[in-house]
SERO-4910 file (N, C-alpha, C, O; in steps of 0.05 Angstrom, whole numbers):
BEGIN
 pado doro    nc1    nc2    nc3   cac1   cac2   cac3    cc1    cc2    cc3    oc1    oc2    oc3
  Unk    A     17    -24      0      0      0      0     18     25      0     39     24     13
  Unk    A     10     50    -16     30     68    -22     24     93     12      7     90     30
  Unk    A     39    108      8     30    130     31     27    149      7     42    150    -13
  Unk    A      0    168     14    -14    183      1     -4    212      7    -16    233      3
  Unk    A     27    207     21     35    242     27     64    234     15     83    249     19
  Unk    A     69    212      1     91    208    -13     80    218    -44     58    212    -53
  Unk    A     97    231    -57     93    239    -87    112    239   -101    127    258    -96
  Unk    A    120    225   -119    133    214   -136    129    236   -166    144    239   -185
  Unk    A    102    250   -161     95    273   -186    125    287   -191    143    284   -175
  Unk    A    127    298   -211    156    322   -219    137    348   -211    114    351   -217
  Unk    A    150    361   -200    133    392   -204    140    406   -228    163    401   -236
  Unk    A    128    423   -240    130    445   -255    125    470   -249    105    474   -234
  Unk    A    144    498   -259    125    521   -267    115    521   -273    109    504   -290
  Unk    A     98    542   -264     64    547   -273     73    576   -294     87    593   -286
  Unk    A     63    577   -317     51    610   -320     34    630   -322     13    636   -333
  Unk    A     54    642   -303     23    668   -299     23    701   -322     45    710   -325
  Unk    A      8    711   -331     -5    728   -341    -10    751   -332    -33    757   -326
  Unk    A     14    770   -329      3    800   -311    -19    814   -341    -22    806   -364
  Unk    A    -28    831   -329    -36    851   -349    -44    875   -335    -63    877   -320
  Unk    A    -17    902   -346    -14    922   -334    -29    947   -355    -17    956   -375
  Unk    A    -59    955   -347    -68    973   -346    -66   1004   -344    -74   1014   -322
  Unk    A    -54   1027   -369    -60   1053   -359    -77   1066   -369    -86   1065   -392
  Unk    A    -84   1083   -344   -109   1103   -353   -100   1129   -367    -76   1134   -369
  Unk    A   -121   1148   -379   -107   1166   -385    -89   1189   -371    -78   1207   -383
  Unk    A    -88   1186   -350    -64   1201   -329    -41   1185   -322    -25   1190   -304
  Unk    A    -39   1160   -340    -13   1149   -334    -17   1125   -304      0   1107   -302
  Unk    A    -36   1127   -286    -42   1118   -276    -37   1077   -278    -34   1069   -301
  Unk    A    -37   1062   -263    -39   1031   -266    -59   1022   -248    -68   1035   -229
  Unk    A    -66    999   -254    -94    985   -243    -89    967   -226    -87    945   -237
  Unk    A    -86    966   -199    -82    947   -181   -100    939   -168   -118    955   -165
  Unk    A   -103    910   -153   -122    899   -133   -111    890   -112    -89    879   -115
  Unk    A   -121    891    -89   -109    877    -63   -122    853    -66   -146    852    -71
  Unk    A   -101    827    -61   -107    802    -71   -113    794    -43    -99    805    -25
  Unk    A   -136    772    -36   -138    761    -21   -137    731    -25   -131    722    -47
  Unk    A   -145    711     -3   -150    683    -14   -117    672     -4   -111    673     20
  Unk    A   -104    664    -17    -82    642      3    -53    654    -22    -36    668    -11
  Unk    A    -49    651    -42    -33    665    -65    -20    693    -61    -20    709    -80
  Unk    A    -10    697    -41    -12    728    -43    -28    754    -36    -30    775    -49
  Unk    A    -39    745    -12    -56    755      1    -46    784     19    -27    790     34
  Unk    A    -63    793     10    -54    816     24    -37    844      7    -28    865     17
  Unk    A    -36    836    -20    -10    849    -34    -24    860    -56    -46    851    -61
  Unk    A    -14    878    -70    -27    892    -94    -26    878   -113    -23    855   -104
  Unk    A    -27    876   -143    -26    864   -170    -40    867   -192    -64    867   -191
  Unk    A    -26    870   -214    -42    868   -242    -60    857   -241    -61    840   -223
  Unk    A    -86    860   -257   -105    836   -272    -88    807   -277    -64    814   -275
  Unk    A    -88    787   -281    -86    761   -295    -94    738   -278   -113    736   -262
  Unk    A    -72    721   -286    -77    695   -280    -56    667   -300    -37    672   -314
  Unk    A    -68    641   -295    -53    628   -302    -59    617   -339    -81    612   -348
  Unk    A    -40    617   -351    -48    611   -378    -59    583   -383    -44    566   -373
  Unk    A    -77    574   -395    -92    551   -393    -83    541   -422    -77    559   -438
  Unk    A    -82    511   -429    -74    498   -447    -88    510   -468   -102    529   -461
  Unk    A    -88    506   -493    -90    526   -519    -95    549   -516   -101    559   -538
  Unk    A    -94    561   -504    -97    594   -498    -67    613   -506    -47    610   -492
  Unk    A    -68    633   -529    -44    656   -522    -43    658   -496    -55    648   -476
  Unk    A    -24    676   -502    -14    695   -483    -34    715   -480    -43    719   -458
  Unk    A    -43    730   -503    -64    752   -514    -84    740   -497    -91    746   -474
  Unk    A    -93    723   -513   -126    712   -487   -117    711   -465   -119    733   -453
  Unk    A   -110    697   -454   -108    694   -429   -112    724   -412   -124    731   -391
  Unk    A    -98    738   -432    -97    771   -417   -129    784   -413   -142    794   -394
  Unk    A   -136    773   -456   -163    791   -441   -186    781   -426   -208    791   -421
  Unk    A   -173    756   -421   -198    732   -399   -199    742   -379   -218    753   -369
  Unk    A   -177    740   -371   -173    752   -335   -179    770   -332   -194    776   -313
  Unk    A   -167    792   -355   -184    818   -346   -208    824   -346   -218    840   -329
  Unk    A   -224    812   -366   -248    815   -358   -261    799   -328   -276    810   -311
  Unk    A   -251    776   -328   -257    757   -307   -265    772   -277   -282    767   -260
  Unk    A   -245    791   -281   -231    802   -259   -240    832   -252   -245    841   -230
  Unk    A   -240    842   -273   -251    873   -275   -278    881   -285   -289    902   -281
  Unk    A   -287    855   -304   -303    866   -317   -294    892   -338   -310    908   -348
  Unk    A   -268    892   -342   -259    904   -366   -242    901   -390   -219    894   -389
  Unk    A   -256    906   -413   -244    899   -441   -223    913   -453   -229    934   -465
  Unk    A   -197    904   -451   -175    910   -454   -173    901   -484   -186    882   -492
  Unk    A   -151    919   -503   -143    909   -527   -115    914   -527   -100    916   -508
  Unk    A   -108    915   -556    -80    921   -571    -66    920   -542    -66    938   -525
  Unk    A    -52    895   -540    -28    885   -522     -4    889   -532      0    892   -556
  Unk    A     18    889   -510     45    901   -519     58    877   -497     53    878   -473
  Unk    A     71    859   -508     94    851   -489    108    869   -474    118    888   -485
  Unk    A    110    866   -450    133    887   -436    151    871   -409    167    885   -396
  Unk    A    148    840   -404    165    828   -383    158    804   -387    135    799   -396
  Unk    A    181    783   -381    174    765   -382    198    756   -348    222    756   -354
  Unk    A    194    752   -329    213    743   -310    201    722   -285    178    717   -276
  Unk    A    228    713   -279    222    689   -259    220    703   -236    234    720   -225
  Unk    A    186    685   -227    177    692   -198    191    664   -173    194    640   -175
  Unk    A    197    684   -150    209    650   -146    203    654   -115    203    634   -101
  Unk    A    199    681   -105    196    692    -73    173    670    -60    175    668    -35
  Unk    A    154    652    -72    135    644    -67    135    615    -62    116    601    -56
  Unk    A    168    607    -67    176    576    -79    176    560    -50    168    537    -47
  Unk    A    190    584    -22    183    570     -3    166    570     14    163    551     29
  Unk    A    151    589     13    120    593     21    111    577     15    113    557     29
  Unk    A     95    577    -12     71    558    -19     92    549    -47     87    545    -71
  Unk    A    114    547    -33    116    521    -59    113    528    -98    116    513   -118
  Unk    A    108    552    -97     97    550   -124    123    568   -147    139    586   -141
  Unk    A    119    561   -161    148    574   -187    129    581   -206    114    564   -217
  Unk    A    130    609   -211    120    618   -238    146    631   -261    168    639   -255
  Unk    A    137    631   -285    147    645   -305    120    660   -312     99    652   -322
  Unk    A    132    692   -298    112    712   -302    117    727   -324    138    740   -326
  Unk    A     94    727   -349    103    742   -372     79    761   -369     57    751   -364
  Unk    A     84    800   -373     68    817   -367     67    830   -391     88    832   -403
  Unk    A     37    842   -406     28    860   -419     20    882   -408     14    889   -385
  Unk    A     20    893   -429      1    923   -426    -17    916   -451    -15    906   -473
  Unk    A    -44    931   -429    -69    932   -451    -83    958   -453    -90    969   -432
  Unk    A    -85    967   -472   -100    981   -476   -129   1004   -466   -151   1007   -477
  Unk    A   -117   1015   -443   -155   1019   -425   -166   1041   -453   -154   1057   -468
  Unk    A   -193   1031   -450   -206   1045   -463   -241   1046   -446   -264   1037   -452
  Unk    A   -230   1060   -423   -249   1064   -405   -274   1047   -391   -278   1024   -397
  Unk    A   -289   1062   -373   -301   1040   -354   -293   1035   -332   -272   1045   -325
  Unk    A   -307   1017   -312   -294   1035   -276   -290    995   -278   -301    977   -291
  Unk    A   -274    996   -262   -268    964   -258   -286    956   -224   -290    969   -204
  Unk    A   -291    931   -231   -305    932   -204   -288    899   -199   -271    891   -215
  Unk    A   -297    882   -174   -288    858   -161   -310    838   -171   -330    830   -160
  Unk    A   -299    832   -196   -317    817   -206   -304    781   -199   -313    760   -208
  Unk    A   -283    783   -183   -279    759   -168   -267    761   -139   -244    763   -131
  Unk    A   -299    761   -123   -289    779    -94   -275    749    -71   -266    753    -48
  Unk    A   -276    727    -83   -257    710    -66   -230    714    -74   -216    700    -60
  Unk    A   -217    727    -93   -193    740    -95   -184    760    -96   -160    764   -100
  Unk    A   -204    777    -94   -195    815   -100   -216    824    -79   -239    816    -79
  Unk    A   -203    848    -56   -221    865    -37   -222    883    -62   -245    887    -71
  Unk    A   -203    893    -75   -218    921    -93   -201    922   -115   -188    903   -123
  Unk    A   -201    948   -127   -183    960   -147   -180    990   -145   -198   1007   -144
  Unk    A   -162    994   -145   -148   1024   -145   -130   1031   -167   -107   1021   -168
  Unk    A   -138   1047   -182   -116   1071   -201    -84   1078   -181    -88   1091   -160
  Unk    A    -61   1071   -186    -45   1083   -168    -18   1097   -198    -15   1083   -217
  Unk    A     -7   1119   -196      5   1131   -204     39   1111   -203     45   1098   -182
  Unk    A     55   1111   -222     74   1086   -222     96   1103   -204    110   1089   -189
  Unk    A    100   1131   -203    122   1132   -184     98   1138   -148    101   1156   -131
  Unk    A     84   1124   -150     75   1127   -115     58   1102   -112     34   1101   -107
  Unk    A     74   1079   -114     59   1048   -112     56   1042    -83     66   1055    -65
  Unk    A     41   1022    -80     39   1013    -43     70    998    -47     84    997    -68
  Unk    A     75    990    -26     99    977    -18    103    946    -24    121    932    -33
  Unk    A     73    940    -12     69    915    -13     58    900    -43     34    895    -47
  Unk    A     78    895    -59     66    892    -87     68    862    -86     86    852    -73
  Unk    A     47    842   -101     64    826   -111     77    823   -125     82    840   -143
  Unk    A     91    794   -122    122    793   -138    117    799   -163    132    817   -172
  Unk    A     95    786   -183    101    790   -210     92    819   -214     98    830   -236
  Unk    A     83    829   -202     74    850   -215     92    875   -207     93    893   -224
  Unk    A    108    877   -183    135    882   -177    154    880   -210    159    899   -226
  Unk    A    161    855   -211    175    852   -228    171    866   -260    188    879   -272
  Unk    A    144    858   -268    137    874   -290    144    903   -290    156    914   -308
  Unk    A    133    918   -263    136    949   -262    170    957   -270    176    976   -284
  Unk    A    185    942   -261    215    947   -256    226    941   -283    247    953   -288
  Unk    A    217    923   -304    220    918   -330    210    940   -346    224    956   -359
  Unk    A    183    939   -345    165    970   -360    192    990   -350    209    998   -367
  Unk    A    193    998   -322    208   1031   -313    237   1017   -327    244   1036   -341
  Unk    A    254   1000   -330    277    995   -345    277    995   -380    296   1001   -394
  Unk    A    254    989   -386    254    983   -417    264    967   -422    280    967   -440
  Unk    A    258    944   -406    273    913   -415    251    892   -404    234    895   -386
  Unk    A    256    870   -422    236    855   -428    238    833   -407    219    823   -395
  Unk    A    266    828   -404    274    805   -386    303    808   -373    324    811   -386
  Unk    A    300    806   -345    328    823   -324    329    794   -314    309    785   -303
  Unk    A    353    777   -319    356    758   -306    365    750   -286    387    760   -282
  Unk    A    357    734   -264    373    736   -228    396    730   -229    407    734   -208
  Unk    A    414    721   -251    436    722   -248    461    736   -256    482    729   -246
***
């Protein structure tokens, strides 16, 4: 008989899907994430990319999912390894971040077991507490580089 807390599985990265939102004042679209993932911390729209899905979809899924807003014309702008989370909960992402397009509309918590809200925040006056990928994306966007490697 096997023990059921033995796992023999391989793990993998997961990837996740920022999508970084500005308004017309330059502004970005953040949510305080609740739920067990990063709780407590600001972040892009997204989520995880699902088998046949772009990159593109995936973006404008979540965002709608999430905001109830229809984002277009995407721009690659990061692609980097999340890894702060590997001993916490275990989990490894390869976070790749867009920008989409706002073309207005108020975003609301259209998934309130993971988001208390959403707030417009100005990119040089962010909360502190960001999550990692979306941390990471901002620091790529303010560099003009796509991918800053940890080593």
């Amino acid at each position: 008989m096997s023990n059921p807390s033995i796992t023999t599985e391989k793990k993998y990265p997961k990837v996740g899907i920022g999508v970084m939102i500005q308004n017309e004042k330059g502004e970005v679209l953040l949510g305080l994430r609740k739920g067990s993932h990063g709780s407590g911390e600001w972040s892009f729209p997204g989520g995880h990319l699902e088998i046949g899905e772009t990159i593109l979809e995936t973006a404008k899924r979540e965002t709608k999912e999430e905001t109830n807003l229809d984002i277009n014309k995407f721009e690659l702008i990061s692609v980097a390894d999340e890894l702060s989370y590997l001993k916490s909960d275990g989990k490894h992402y390869l976070n790749i971040g867009v920008k989409g397009l706002y073309e207005g509309g108020e975003p609301i918590v259209a998934e309130v077991d993971k988001f208390e809200k959403w707030e417009w925040f100005n990119l040089d006056n962010l909360p502190t507490n960001l999550f990692e990928g979306t941390e990471l994306m901002i620091n790529n966007f303010k560099n003009k580089t796509i991918y800053n490697p940890l080593i």
